[in-house]
C-alpha positions as CSV (number, residue, x, y, z in Angstrom):
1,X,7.8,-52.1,-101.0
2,X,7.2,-51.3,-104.8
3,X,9.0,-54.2,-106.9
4,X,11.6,-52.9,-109.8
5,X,10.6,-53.9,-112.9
6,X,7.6,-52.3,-114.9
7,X,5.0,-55.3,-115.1
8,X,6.1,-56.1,-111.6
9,X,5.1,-52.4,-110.9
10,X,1.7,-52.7,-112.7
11,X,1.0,-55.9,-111.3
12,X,1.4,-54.8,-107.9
13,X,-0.9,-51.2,-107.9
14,X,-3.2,-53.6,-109.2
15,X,-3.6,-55.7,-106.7
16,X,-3.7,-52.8,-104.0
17,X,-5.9,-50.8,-105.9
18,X,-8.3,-53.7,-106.2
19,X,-10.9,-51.9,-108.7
20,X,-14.0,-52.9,-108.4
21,X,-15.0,-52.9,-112.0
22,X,-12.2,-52.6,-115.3
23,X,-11.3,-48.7,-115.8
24,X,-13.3,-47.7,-118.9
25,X,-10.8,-46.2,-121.3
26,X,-11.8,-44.5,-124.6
27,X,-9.4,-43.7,-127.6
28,X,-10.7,-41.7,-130.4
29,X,-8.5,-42.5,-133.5
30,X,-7.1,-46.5,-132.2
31,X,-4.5,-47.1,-133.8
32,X,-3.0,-49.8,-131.5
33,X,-2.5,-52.5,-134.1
34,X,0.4,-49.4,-135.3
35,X,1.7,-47.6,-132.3
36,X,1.9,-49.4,-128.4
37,X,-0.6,-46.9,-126.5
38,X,0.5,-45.5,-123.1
39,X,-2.4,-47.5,-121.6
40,X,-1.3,-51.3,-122.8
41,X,0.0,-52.6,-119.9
42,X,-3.2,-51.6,-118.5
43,X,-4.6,-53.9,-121.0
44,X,-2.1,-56.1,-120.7
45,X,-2.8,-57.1,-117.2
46,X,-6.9,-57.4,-117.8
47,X,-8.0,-54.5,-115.7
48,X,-9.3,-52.1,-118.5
49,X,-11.4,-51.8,-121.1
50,X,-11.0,-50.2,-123.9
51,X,-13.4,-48.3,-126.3
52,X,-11.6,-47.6,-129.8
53,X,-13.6,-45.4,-131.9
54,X,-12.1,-45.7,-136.2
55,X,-14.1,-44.5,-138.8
56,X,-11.3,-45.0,-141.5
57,X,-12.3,-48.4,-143.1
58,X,-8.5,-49.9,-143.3
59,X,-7.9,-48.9,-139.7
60,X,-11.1,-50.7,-138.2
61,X,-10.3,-53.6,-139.9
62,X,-7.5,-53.7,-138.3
63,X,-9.0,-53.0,-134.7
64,X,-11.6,-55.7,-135.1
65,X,-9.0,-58.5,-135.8
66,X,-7.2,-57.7,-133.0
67,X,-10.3,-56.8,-130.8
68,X,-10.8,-59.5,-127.9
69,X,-12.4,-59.8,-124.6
70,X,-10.9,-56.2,-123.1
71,X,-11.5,-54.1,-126.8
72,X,-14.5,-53.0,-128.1
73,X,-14.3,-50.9,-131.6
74,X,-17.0,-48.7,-133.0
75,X,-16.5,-47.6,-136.6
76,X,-17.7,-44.0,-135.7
77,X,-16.0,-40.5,-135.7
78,X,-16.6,-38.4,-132.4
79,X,-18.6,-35.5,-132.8
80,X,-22.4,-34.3,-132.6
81,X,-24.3,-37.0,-133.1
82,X,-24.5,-37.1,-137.1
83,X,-23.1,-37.9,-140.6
84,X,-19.8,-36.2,-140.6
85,X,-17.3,-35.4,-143.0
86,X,-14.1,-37.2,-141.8
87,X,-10.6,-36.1,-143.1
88,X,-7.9,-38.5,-143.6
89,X,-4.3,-37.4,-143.2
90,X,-1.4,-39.5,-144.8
91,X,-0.3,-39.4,-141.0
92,X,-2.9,-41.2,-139.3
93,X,-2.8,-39.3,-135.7
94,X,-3.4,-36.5,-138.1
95,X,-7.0,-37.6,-139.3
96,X,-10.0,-35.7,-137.7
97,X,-13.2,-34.6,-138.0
98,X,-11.8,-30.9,-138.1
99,X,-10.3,-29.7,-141.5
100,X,-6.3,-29.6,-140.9
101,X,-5.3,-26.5,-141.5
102,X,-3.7,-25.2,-144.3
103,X,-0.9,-23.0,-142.9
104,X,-0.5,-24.9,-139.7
105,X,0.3,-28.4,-142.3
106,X,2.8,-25.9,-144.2
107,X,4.3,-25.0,-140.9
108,X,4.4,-28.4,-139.4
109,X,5.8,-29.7,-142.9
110,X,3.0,-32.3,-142.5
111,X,0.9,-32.0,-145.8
112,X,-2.7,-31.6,-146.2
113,X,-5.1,-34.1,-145.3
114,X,-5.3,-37.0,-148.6
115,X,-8.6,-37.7,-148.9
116,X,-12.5,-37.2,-147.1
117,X,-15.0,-39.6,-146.4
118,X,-18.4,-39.6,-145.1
119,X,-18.7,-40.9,-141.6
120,X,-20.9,-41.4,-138.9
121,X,-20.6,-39.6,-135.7
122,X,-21.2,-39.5,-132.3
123,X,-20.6,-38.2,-128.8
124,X,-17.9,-41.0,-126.9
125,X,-21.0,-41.1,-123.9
126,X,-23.2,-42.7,-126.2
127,X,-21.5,-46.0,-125.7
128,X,-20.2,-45.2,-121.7
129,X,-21.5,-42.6,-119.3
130,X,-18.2,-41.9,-118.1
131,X,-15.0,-43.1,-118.7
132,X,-12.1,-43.1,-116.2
133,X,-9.0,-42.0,-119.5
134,X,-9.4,-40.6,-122.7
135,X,-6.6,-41.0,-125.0
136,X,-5.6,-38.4,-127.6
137,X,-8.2,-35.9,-129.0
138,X,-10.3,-34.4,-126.3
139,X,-11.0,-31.6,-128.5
140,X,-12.9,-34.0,-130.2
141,X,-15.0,-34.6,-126.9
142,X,-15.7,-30.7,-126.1
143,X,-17.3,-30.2,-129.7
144,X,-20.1,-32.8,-129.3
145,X,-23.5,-31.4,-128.3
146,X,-24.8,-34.5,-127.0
147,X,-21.7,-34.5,-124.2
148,X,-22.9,-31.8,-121.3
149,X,-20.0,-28.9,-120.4
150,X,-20.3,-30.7,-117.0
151,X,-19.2,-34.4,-118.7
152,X,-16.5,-32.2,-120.8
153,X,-15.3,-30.9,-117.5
154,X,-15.2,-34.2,-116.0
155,X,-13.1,-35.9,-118.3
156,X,-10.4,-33.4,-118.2
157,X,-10.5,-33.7,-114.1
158,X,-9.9,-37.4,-114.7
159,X,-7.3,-37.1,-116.8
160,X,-3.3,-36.9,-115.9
161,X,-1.5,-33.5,-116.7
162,X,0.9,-35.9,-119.2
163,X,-2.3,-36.7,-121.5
164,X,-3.6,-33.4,-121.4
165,X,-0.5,-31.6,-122.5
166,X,-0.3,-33.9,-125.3
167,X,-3.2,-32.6,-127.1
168,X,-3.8,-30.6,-130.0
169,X,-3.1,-27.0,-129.7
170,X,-7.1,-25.6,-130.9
171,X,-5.1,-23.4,-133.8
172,X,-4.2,-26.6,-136.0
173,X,-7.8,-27.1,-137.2
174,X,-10.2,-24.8,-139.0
């Protein structure tokens, strides 16, 4: 029988899962020095890694003093492999490669982006082949050319319906 509490929980699927290797878990914007992710206790408990890709200066700072065994960060935007433009919003979750849109930030009552800077980019499967969750911006993912349609199509069959409905509608960026 399951146990109650939420570690307990975790703890437990663990051990029955018994994975053979950490899951491989890439998040495109980490902000996790700011926010708890949805995939903490998974971090927590030692059987992920994570892959945090942060190409605002302030932010990756941050990641790399917190980084330890579990966290790799890379202080790249995801796109086609390239020097980007990389636009940062006043609200972080917010900042993207794409160009917020104007009317979609008037609707939203959000603002326009603050500032640009020139970052590097590249696609997420330069660093893994294949990773088992991808947190936030997937549409991120489908724009790189280096990433096949077949490793686009992947990631979204690996992904719980709960992550995918919390992305970006494609209408809020340019």
């Amino acid at each position: 029988m399951a146990p109650n509490n939420a570690t307990a929980r975790a703890k437990w699927l663990i051990e029955i899962l018994a994975c053979e290797q950490p899951l491989q878990i890439a998040d495109i914007g980490a902000r996790i020095t700011r926010e708890v992710p949805v995939y903490r206790p998974r971090l927590d408990c030692g059987v992920a890694h994570l892959h945090g890709f942060e190409p605002e200066f302030i932010a990756f700072e941050e990641l790399k003093t917190a980084a330890g065994e579990n966290l790799s960060v890379y202080p790249y935007a995801v796109g086609k492999l390239c020097p980007a433009a990389f636009y940062v919003h006043h609200v972080g979750s917010l900042s993207s490669v794409f160009k917020f849109c104007a009317s979609a930030a008037t609707y939203l009552g959000k603002g326009l982006s603050t500032y640009q800077l020139k970052a590097s980019a590249l696609a997420a499967d330069v660093v893994v082949q294949s990773y088992d969750l991808c947190a936030y911006c997937l549409e991120a993912l489908k724009t790189c050319e280096a990433v096949p349609r077949t490793a686009t199509r992947q990631y979204y069959r690996r992904l719980p319906a709960d992550v995918l409905a919390d992305q970006p509608a494609q209408d809020l960026v340019e």
